[in-house]
C-alpha positions in Angstrom: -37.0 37.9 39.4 -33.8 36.3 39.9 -32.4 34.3 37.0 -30.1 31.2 37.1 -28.2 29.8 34.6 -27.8 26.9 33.6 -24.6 26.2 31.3 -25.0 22.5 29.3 -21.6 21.1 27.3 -22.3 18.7 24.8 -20.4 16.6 23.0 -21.2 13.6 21.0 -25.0 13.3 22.5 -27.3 13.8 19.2 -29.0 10.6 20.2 -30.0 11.7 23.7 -29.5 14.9 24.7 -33.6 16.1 23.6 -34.2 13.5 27.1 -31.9 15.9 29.2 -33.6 19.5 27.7 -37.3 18.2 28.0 -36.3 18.2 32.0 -34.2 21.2 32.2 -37.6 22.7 30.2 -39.9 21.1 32.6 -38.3 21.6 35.9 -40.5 24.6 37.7 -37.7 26.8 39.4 -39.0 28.0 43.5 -40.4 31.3 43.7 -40.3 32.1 39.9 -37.0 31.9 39.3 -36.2 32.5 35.7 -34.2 29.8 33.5 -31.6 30.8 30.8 -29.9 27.4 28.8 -26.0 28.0 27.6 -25.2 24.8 25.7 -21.7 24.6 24.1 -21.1 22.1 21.1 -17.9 20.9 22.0 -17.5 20.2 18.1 -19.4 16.9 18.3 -18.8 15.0 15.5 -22.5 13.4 15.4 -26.0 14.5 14.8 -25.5 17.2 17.7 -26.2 20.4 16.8 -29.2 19.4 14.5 -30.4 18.0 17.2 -30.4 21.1 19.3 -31.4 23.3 16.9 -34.4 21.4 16.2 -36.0 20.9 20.1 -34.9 24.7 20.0 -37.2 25.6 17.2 -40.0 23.3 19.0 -39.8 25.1 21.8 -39.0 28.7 21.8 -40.4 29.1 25.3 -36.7 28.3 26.8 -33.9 30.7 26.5 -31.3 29.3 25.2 -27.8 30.5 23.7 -25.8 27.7 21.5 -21.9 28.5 20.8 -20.1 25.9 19.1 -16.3 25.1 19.5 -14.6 24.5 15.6 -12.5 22.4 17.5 -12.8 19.8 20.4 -11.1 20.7 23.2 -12.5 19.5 26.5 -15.3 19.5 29.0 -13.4 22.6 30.6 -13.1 24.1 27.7 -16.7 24.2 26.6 -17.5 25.0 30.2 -15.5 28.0 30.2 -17.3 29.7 27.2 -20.5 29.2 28.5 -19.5 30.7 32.2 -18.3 34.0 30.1 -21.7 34.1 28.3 -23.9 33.7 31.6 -26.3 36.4 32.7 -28.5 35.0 35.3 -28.1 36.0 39.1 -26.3 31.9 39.8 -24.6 30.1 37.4 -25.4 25.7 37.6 -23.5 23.1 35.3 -25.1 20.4 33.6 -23.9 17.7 31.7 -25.6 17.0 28.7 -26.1 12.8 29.8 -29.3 12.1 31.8 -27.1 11.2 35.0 -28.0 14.2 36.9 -31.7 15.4 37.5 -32.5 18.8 36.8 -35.4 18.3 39.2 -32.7 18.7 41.9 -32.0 22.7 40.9 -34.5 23.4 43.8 -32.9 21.6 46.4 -29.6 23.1 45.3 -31.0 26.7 45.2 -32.3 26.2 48.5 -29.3 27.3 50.4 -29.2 30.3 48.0 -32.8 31.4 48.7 -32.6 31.5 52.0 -29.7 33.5 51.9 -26.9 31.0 53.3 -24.9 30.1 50.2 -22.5 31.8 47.3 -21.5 28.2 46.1 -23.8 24.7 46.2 -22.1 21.8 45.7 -24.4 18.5 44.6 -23.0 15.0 46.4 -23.7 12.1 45.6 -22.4 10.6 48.5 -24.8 12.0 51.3 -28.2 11.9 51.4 -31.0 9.0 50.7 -31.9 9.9 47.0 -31.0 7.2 44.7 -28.0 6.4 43.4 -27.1 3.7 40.6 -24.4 1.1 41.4 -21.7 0.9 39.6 -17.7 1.2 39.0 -15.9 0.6 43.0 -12.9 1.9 41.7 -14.2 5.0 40.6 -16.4 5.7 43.3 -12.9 4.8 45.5 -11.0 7.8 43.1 -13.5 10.1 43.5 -13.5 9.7 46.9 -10.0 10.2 47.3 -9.7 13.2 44.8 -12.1 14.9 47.1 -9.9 14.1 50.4 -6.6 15.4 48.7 -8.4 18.6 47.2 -10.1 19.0 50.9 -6.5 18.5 52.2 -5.3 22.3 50.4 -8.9 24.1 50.7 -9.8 23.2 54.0 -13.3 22.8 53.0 -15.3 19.1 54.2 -16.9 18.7 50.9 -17.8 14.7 50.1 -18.2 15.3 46.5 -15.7 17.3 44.7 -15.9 15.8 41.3 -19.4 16.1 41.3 -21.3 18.1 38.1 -23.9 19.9 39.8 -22.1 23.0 41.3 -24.0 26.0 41.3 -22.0 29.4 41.8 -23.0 33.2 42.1 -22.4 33.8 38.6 -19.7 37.3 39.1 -18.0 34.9 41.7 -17.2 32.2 39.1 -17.0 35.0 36.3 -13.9 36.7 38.4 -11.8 33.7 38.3 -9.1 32.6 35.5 -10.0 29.2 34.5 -7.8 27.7 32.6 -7.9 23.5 33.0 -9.5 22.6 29.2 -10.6 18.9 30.5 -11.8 17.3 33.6 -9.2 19.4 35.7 -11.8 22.2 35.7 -13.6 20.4 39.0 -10.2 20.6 41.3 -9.3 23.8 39.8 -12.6 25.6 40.5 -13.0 24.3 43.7 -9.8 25.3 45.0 -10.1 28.9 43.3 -12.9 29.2 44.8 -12.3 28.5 48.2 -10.3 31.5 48.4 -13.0 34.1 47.5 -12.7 36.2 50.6 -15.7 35.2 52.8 -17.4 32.8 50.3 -20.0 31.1 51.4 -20.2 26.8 50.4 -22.8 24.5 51.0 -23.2 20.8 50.0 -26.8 19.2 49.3 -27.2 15.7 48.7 -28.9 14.8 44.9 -29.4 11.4 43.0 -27.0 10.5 40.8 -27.9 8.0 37.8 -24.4 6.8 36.4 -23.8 5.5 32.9 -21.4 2.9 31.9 -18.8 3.3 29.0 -21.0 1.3 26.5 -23.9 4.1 27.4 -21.2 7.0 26.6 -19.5 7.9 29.8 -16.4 9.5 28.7 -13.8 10.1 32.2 -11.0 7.4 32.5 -8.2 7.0 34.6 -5.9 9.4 32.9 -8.5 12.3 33.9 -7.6 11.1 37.7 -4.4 11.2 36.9 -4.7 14.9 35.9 -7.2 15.7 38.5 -4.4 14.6 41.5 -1.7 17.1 39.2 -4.6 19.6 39.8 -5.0 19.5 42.7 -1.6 20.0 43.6 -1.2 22.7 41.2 -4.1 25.0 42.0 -4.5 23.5 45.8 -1.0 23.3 47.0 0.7 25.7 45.1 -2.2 28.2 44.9 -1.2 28.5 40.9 -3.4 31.2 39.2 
C-alpha cells in the first residue's frame, strides 16, 4: 500500500502539540493508505520534546521519526530535514498548531488517487469549509503574495502561503531548498512549477487561525521576505 508522509515542525508547542498528534493518529487515510510522522524539534526551548517522546511511548501504533535541530533556525529549516528523511509515496506538511485539520489529508489525496495530481495545494480561500475570522491585513498579504508568486509561475493558485501542500515525495526530494524561514512557501512553489509536466491541483480545507497571544509566530518581516522570494526564485529563476 501506498504510504504518505507527513513531515510536522515543532517549535515551542509542549503545551499543545499532543491535541495535533491525537488527529494526525486518528485520521483514517482512503483506501489504506499507510501514515509515517517526521516531526522536527526546531530546538524548542519548552517542554517539547518531553512532550513528544511521551505521546510516542503511549502510542507506538504511529510511525514516527523525531530529529531535533541543536539550534533554531527556522520553519524552512526544520522542514527541510524532515523532506530529506521522508519515505512514503507523497510527502504533506503539517504545522505543529491545531490550525489545520488533518481530517482534510483525504480530500487533499483525492486528486492523487485518482491519478490527476503530482502536487495538492490546501486554500483556504475557496471552498465552504469553515474558516475563523481574523487579521484583514494578513489575509490582504497573503492574498497578494499569492498574486505576485502567480505572476512568475503562471499557475492560478489562491493560496500560496498556505501549510497544507502535499507533493510526490522524489519531486520535492529533487529540489535544492534552501530558504531557512517562511521563504520556504514562495520558494517551493516556484521550484516546483518548473518540474517538467508537473501536475498541480488546489482543494479547498478549513482553516482555524490562532492569534499572537495563542502562539502564531509569522509577522510582517516574513512578508517582507516572502515578496524578496518571490522575486528571487520566481523572477530570477535562482537555484
Amino acid at each position: 500500500m501506498p504510504t504518505l508522509s507527513i513531515v510536522m515542525p515543532a517549535y515551542n508547542e509542549g503545551a499543545t502539540i499532543h491535541l495535533i498528534l491525537d488527529k494526525v493518529n486518528a485520521v483514517a487515510l482512503p483506501h489504506s493508505w499507510n501514515k509515517e510522522l517526521i516531526i522536527v524539534n526546531d530546538c524548542s526551548k519548552d517542554n517539547t520534546e518531553q512532550a513528544i517522546h511521551g505521546w510516542a511511548a503511549a502510542h507506538p501504533e504511529l510511525p514516527i521519526q523525531y530529529k531535533t535541530h541543536e539550534i533554531n533556525q527556522g520553519k524552512g529549516a526544520a522542514l527541510h530535514t524532515g523532506i530529506a528523511l521522508a519515505t512514503g509515496d507523497y510527502l504533506i506538511i503539517q504545522d505543529a498548531d491545531l490550525e489545520y485539520n488533518p481530517e482534510e489529508y483525504r480530500l487533499l489525496l483525492q486528486p492523487v488517487i485518482e491519478g490527476q495530481a503530482d502536487v495538492v495545494y490546501g486554500s483556504r480561500f475557496m471552498g465552504g469549509n469553515p474558516h475563523r475570522i481574523l487579521f484583514f491585513w494578513h489575509s490582504i498579504g497573503n492574498k497578494f503574495l499569492t498574486f505576485l508568486s502567480n505572476m512568475f509561475t503562471n499557475l492560478n493558485l489562491t493560496d500560496m502561503e498556505t501549510c497544507y501542500k502535499l507533493f510526490r515525495t522524489d519531486m520535492v526530494q529533487s529540489l535544492r531548498l534552501q530558504e531557512k524561514r517562511f521563504g520556504f512557501e514562495p520558494e517551493v512553489t516556484a521550484k516546483i512549477s518548473r518540474i517538467p509536466r508537473v501536475r498541480i491541483y488546489e482543494v479547498g480545507i478549513s482553516y482555524y487561525g490562532r492569534t499572537f497571544d495563542e502562539g502564531k509566530k509569522i509577522g510582517w518581516r516574513d512578508g517582507v521576505r516572502a515578496i524578496y522570494c518571490i522575486l528571487k526564485y520566481g523572477a530570477l529563476k535562482a537555484r
